[in-house]
Backbone of each chain as nested JSON, in Angstrom:
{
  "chains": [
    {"id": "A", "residues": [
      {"number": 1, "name": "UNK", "atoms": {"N": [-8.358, 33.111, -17.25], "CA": [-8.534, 31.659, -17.395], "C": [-9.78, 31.217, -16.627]}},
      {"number": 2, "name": "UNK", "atoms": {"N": [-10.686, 30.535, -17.121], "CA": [-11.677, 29.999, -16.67], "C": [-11.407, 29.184, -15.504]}},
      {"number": 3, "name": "UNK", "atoms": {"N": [-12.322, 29.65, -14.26], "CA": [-12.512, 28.509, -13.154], "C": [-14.057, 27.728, -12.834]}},
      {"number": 4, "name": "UNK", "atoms": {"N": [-13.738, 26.997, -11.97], "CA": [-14.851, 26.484, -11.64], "C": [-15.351, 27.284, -10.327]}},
      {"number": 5, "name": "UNK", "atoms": {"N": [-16.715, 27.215, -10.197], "CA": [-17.41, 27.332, -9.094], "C": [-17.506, 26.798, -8.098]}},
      {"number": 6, "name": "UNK", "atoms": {"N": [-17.709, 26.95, -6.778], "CA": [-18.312, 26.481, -5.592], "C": [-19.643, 25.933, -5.923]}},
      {"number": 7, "name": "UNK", "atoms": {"N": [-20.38, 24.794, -5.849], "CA": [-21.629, 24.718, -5.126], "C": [-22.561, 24.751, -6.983]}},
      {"number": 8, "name": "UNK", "atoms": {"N": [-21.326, 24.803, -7.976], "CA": [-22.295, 24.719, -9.601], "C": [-21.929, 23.249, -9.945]}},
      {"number": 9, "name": "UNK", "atoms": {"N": [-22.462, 22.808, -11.247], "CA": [-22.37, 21.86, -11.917], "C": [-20.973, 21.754, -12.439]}},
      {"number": 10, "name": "UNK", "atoms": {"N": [-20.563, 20.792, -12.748], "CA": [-19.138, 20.244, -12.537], "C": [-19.183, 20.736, -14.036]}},
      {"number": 11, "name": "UNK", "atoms": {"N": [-18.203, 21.516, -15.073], "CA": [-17.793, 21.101, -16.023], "C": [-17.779, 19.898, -16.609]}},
      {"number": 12, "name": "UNK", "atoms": {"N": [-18.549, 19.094, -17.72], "CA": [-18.357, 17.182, -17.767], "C": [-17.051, 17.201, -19.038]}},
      {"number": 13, "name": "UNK", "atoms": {"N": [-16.339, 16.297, -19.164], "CA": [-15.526, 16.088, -19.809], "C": [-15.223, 14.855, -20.565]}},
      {"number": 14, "name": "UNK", "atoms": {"N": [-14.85, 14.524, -21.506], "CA": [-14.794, 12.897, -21.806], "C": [-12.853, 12.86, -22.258]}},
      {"number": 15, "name": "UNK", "atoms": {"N": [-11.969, 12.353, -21.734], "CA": [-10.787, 11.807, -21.682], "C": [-10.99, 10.594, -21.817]}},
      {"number": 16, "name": "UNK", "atoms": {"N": [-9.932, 9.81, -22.867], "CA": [-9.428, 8.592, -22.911], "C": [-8.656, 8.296, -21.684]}},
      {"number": 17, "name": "UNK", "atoms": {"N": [-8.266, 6.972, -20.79], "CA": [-7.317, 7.305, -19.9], "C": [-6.384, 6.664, -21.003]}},
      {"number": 18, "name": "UNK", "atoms": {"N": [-5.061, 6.35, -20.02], "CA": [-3.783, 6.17, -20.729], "C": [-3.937, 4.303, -21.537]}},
      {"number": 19, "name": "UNK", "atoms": {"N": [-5.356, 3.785, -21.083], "CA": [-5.406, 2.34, -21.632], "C": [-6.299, 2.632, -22.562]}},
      {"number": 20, "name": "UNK", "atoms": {"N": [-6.325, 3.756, -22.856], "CA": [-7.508, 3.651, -24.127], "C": [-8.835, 4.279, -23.593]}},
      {"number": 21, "name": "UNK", "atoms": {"N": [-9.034, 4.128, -22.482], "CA": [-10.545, 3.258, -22.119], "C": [-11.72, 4.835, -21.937]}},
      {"number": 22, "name": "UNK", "atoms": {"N": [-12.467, 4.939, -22.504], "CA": [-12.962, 6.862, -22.69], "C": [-13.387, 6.766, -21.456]}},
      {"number": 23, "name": "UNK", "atoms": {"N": [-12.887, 7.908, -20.694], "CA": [-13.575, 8.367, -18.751], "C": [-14.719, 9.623, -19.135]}},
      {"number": 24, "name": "UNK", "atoms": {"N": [-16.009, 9.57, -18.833], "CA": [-16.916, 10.735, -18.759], "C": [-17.129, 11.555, -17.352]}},
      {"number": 25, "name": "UNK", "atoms": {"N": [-16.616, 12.438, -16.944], "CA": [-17.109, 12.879, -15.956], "C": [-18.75, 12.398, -15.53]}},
      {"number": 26, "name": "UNK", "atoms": {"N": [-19.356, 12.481, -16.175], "CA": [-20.97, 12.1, -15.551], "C": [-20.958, 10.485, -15.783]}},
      {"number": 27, "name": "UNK", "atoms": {"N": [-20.07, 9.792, -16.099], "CA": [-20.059, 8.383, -15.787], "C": [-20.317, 8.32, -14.017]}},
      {"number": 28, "name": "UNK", "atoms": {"N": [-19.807, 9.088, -13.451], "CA": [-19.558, 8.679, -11.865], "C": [-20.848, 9.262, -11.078]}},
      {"number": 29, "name": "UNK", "atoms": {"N": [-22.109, 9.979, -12.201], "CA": [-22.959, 10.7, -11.698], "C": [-23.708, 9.568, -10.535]}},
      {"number": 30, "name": "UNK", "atoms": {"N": [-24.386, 10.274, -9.709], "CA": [-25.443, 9.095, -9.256], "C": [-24.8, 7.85, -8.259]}},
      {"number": 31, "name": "UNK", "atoms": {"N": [-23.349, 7.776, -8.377], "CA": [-22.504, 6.964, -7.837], "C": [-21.183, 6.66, -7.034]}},
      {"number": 32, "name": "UNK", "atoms": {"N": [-20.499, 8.451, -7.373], "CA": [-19.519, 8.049, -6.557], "C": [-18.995, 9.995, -6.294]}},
      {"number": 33, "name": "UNK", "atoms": {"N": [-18.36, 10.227, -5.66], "CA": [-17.703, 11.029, -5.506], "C": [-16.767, 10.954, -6.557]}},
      {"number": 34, "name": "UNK", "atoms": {"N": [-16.08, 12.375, -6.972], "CA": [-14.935, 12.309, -7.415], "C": [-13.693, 13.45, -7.095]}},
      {"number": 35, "name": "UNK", "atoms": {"N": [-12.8, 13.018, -6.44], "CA": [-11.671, 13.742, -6.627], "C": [-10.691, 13.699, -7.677]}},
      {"number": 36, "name": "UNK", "atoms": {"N": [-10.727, 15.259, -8.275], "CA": [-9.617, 15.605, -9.59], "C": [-8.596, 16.483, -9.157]}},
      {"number": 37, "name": "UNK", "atoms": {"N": [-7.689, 15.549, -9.574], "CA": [-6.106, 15.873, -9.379], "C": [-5.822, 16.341, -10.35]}},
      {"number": 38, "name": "UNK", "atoms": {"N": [-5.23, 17.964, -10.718], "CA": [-4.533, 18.342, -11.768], "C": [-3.363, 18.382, -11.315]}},
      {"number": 39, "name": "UNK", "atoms": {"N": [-2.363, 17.4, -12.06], "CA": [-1.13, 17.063, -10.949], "C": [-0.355, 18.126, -12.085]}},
      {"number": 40, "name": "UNK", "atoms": {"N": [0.613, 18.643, -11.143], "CA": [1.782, 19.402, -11.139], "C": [3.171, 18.939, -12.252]}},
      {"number": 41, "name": "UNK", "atoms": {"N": [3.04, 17.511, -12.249], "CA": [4.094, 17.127, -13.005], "C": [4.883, 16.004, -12.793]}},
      {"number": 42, "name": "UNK", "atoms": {"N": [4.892, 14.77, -13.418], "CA": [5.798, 13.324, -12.791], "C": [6.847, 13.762, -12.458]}},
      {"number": 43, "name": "UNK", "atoms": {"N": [7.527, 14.764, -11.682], "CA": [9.026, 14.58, -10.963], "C": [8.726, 14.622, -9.885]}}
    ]},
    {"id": "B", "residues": [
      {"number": 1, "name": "UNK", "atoms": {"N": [1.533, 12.991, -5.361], "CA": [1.303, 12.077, -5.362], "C": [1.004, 10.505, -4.859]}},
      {"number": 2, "name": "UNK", "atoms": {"N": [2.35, 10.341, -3.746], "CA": [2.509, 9.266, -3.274], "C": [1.525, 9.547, -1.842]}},
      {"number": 3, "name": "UNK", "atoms": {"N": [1.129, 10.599, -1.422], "CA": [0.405, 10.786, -0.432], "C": [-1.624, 10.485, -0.95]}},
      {"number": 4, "name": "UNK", "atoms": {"N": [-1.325, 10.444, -2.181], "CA": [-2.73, 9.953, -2.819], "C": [-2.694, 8.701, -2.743]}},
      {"number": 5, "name": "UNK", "atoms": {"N": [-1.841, 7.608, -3.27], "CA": [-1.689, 6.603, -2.945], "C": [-1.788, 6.135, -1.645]}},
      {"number": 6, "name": "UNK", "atoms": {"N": [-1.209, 6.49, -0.556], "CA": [-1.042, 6.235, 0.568], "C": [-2.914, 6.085, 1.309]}},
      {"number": 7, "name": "UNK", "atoms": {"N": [-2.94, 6.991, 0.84], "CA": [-4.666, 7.034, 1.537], "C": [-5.948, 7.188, 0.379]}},
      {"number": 8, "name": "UNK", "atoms": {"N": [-5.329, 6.388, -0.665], "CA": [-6.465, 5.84, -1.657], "C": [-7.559, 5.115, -0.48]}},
      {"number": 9, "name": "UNK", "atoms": {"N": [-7.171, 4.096, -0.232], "CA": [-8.563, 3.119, 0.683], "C": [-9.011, 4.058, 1.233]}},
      {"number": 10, "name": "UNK", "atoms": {"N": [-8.909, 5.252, 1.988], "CA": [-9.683, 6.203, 2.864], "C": [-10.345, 6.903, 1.539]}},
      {"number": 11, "name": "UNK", "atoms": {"N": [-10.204, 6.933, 0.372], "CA": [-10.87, 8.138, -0.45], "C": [-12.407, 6.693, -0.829]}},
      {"number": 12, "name": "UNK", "atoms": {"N": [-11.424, 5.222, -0.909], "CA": [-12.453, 4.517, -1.281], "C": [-13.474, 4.337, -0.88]}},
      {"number": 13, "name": "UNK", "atoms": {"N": [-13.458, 4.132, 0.889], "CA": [-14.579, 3.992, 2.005], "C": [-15.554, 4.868, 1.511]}},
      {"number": 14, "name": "UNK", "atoms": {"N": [-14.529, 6.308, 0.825], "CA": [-15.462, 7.474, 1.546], "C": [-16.609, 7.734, -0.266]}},
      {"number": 15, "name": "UNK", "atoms": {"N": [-16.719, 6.527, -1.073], "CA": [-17.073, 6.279, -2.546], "C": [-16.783, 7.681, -3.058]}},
      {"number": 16, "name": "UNK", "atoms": {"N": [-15.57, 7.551, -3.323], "CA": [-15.194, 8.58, -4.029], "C": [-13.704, 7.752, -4.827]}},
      {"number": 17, "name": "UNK", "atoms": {"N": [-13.654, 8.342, -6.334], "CA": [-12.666, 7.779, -7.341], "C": [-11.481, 8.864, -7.548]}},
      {"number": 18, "name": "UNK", "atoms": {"N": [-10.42, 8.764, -7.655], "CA": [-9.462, 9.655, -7.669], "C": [-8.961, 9.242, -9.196]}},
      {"number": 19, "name": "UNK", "atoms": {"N": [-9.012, 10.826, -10.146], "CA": [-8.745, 10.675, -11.013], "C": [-7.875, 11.599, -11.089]}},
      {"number": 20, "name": "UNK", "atoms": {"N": [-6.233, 11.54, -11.447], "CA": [-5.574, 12.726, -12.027], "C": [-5.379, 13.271, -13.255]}},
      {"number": 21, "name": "UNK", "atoms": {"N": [-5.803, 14.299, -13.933], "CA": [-5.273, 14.341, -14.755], "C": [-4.316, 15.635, -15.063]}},
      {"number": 22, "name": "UNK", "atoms": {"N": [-3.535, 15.055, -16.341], "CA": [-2.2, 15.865, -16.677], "C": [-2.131, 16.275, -17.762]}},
      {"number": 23, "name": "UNK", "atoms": {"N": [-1.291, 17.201, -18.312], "CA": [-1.086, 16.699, -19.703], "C": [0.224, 16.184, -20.407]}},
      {"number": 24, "name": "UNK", "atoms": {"N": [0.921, 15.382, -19.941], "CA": [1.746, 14.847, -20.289], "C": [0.95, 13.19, -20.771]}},
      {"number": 25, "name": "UNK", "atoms": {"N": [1.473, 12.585, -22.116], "CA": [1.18, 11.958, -22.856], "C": [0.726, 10.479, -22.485]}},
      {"number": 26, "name": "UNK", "atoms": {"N": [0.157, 9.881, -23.258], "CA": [-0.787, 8.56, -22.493], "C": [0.449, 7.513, -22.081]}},
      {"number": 27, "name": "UNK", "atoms": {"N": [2.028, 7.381, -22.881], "CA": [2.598, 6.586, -22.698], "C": [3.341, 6.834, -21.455]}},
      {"number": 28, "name": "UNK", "atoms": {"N": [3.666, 8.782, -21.027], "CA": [4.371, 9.04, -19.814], "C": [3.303, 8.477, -18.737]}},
      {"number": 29, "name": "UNK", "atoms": {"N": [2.078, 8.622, -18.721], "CA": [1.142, 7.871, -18.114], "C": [1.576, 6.896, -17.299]}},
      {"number": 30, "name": "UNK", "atoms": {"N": [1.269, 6.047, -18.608], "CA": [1.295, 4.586, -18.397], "C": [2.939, 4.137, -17.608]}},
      {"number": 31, "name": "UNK", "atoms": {"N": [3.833, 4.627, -17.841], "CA": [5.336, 4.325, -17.328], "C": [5.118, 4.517, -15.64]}},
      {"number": 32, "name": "UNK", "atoms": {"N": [4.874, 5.97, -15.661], "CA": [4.453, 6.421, -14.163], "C": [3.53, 5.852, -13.3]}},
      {"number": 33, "name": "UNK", "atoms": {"N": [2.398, 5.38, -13.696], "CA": [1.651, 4.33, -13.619], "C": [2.315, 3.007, -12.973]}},
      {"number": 34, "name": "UNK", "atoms": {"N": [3.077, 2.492, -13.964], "CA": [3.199, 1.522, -14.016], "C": [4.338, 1.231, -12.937]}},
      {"number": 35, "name": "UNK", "atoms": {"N": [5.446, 2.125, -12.685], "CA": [6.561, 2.552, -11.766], "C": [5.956, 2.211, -10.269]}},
      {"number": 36, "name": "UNK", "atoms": {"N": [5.007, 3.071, -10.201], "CA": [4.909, 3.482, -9.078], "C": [3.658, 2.783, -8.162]}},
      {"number": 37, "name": "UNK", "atoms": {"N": [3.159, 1.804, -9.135], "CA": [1.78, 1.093, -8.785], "C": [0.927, 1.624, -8.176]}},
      {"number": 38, "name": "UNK", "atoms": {"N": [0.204, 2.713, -8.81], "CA": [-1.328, 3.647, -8.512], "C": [-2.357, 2.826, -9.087]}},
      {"number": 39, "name": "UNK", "atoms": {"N": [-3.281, 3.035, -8.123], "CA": [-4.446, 2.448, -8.247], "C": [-5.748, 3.424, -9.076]}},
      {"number": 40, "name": "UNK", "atoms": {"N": [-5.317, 4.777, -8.869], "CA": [-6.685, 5.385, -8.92], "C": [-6.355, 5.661, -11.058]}},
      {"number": 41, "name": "UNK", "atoms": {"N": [-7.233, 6.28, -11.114], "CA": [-7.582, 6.39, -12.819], "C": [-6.562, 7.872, -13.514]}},
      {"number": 42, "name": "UNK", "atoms": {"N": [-5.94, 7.609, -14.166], "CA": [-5.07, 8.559, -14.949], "C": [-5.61, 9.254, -16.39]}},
      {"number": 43, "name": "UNK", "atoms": {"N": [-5.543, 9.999, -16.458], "CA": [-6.277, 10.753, -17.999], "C": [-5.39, 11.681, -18.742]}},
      {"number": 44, "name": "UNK", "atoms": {"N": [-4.533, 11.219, -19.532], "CA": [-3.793, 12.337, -20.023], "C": [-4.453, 13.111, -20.921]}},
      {"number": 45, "name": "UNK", "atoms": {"N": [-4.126, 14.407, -20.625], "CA": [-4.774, 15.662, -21.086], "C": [-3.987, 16.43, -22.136]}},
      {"number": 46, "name": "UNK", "atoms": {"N": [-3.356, 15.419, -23.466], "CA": [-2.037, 16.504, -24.036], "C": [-2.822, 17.985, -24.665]}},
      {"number": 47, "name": "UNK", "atoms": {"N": [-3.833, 18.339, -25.022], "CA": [-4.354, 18.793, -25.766], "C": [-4.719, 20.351, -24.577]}},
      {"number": 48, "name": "UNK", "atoms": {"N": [-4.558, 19.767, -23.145], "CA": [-4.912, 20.56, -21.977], "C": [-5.788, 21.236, -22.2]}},
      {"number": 49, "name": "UNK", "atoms": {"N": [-7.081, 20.913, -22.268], "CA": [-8.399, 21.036, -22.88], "C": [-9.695, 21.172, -21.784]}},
      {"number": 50, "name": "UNK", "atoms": {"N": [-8.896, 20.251, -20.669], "CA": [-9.97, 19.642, -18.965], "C": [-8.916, 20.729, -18.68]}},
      {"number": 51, "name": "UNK", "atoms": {"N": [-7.901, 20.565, -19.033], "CA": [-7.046, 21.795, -17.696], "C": [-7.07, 23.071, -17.54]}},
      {"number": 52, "name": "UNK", "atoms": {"N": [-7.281, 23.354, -19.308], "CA": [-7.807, 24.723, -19.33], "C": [-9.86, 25.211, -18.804]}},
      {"number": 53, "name": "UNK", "atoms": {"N": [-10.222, 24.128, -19.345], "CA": [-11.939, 24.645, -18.75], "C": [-11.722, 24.418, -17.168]}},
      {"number": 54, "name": "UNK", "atoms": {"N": [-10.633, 23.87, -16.332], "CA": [-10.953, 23.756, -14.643], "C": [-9.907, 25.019, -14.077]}},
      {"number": 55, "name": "UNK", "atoms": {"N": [-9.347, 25.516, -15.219], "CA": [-8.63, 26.521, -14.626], "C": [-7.242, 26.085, -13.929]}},
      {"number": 56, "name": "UNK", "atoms": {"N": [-6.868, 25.462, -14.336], "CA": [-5.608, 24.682, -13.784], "C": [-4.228, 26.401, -14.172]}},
      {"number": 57, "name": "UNK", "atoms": {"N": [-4.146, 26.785, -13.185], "CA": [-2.856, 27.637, -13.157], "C": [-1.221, 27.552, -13.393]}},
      {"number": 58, "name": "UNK", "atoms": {"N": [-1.255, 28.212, -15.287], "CA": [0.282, 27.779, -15.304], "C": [0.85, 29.117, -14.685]}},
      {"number": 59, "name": "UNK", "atoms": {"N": [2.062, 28.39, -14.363], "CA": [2.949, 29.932, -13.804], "C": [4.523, 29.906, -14.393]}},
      {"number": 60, "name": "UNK", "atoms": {"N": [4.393, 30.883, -15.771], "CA": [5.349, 31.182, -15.921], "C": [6.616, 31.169, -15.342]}},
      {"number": 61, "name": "UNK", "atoms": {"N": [6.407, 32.175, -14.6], "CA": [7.84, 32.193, -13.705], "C": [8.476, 30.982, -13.143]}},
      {"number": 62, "name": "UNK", "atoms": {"N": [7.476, 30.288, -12.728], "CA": [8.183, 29.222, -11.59], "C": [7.595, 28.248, -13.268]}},
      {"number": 63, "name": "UNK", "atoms": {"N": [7.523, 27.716, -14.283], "CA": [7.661, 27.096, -15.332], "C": [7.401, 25.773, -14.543]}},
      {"number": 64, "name": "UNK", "atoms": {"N": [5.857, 25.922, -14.501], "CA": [5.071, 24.843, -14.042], "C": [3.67, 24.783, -14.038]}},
      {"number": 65, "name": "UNK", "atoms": {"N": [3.046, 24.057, -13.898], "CA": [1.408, 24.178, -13.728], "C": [1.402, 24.099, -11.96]}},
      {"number": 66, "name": "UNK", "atoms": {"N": [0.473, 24.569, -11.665], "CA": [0.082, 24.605, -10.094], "C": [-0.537, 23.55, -9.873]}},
      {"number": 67, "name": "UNK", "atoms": {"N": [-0.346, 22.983, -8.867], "CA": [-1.463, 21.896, -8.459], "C": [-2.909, 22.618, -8.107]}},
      {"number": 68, "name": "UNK", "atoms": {"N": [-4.082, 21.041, -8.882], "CA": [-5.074, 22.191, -8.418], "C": [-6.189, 20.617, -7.356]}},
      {"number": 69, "name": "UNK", "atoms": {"N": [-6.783, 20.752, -7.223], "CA": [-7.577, 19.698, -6.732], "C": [-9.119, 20.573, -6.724]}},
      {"number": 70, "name": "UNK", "atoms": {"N": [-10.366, 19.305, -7.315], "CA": [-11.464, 19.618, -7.622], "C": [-12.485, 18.477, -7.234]}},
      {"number": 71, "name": "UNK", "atoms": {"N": [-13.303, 18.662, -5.65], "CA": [-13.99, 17.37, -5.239], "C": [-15.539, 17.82, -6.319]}},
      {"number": 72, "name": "UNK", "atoms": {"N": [-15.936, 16.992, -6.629], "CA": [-17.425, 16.865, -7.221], "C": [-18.193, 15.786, -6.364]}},
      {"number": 73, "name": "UNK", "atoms": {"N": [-19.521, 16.209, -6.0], "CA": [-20.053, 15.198, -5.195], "C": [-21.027, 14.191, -6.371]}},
      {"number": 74, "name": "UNK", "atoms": {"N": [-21.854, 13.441, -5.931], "CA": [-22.681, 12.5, -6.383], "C": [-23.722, 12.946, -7.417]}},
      {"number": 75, "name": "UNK", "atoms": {"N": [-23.632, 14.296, -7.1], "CA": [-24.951, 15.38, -8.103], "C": [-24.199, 15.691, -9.413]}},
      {"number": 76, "name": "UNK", "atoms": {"N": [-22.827, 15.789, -9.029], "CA": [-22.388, 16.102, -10.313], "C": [-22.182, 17.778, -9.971]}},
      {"number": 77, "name": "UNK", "atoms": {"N": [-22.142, 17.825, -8.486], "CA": [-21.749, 19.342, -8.329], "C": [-20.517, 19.616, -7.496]}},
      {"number": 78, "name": "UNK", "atoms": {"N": [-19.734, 20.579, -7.932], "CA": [-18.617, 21.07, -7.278], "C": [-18.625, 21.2, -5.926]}},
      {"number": 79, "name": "UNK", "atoms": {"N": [-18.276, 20.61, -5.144], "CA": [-17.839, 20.935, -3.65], "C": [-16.395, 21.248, -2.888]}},
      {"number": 80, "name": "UNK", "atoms": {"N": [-15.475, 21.327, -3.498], "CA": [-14.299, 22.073, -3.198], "C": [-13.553, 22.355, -4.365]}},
      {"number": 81, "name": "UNK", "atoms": {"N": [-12.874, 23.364, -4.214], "CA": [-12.478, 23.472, -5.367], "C": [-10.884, 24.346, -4.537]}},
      {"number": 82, "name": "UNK", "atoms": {"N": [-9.461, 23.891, -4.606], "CA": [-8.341, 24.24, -4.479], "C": [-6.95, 24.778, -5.59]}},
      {"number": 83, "name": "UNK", "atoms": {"N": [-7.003, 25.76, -5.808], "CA": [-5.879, 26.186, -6.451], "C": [-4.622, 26.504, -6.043]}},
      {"number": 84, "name": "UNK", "atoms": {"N": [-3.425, 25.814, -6.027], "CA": [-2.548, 26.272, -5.694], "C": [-1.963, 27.393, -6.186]}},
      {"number": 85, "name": "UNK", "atoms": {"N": [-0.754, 27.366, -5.127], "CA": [-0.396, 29.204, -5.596], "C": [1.309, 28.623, -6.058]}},
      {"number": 86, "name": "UNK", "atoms": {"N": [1.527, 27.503, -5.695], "CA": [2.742, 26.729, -5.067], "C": [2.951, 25.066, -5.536]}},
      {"number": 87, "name": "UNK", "atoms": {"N": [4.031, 24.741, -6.043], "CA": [4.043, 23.893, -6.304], "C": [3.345, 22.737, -5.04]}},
      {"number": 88, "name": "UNK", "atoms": {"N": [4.378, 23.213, -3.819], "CA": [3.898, 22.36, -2.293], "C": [2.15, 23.038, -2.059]}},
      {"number": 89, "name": "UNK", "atoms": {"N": [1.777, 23.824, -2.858], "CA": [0.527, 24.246, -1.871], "C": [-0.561, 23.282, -2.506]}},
      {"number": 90, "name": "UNK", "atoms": {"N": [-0.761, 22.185, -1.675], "CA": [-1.542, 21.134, -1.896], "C": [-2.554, 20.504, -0.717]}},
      {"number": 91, "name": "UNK", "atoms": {"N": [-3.744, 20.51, -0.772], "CA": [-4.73, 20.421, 0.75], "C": [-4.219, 18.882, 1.341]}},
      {"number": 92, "name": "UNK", "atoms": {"N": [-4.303, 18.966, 2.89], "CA": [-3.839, 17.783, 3.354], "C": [-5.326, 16.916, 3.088]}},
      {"number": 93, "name": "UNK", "atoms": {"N": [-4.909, 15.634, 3.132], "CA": [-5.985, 14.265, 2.705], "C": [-6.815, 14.769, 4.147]}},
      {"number": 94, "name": "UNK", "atoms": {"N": [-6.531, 14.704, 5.223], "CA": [-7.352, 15.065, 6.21], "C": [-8.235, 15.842, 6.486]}},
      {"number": 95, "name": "UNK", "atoms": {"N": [-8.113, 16.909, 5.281], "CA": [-9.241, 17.812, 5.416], "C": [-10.139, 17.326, 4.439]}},
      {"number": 96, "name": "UNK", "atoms": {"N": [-9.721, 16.93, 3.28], "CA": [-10.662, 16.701, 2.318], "C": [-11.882, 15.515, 3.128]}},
      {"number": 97, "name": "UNK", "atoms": {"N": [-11.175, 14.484, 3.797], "CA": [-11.746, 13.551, 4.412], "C": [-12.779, 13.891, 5.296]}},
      {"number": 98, "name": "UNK", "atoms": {"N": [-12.446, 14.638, 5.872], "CA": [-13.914, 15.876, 6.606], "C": [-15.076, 16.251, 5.51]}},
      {"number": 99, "name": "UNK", "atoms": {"N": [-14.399, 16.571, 4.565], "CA": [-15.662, 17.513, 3.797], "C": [-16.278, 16.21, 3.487]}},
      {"number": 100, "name": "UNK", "atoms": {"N": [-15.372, 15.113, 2.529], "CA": [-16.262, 13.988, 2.099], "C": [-17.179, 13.593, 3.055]}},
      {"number": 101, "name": "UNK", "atoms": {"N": [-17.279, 13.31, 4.284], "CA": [-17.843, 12.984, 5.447], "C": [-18.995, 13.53, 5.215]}},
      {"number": 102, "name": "UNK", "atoms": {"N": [-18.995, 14.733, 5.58], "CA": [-20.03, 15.544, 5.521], "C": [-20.848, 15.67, 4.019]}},
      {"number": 103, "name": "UNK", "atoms": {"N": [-20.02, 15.699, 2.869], "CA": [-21.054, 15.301, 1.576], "C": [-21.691, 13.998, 1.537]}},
      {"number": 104, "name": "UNK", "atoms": {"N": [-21.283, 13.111, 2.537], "CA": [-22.09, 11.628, 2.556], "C": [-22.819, 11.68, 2.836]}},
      {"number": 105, "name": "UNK", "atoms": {"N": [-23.247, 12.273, 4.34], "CA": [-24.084, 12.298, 5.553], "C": [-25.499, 13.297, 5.202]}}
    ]}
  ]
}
């Protein structure tokens, strides 16, 4: 299974969130940090 | 989860956006969401498409996905990258808060 790297270019991705609204990973370029949560599971 | 919440404003100071994503469906989302009043950005992933290119670890046995956590700085480059082995094996906010520090500075 594919991982990511230390210290490379982020994989970019484009997801709808749950309001519709399309999220680009390189939307946040230039501007913000981002922490990604691959969560485990709502229980 | 609720420990993301808890110290959202510390991820905010530190301009950084907390996005989880899952792949459970936009409406389980939105319920959980909506339950539990999170602030940061949700992305359901049914297609597990982001989960598979970040390497997100399912584990059979224990019939779960692993938690994984993935900081990206301002460049658009990877700066931590955590895989659990464990459902509980999840980095405390306190460390991450160090590294952000130091990707600011």
């Amino acid at each position: 299974m594919p991982r990511v790297d230390l210290n490379t270019t982020a994989p970019d991705f484009a997801l709808q969130d749950f309001n519709g609204n399309l999220v680009n990973l390189s939307d946040f370029k230039g501007n913000a940090n981002v922490l990604l949560v691959f969560n485990r599971g709502f229980t | 989860m609720a420990q993301l919440r808890h110290d959202y404003e510390e991820f905010t100071k530190r301009d950084t956006r907390v996005i989880v994503v899952g792949p459970e469906s936009p409406a389980v989302f939105a319920a959980y969401w909506q339950k539990n009043d999170l602030p940061f950005v949700g992305l359901p992933d049914p297609g597990a498409s982001v989960l598979k290119r970040y390497g997100q670890e399912v584990n059979l046995f224990k019939l779960g996905r692993m938690p994984a956590q993935v900081i990206v700085d301002k460049n658009g480059i990877v700066r931590f990258v955590h895989y659990g082995h464990s459902m509980s094996d999840i980095p405390e906010n306190n460390e991450l808060f160090t590294l952000l520090d130091q990707i600011n500075s």
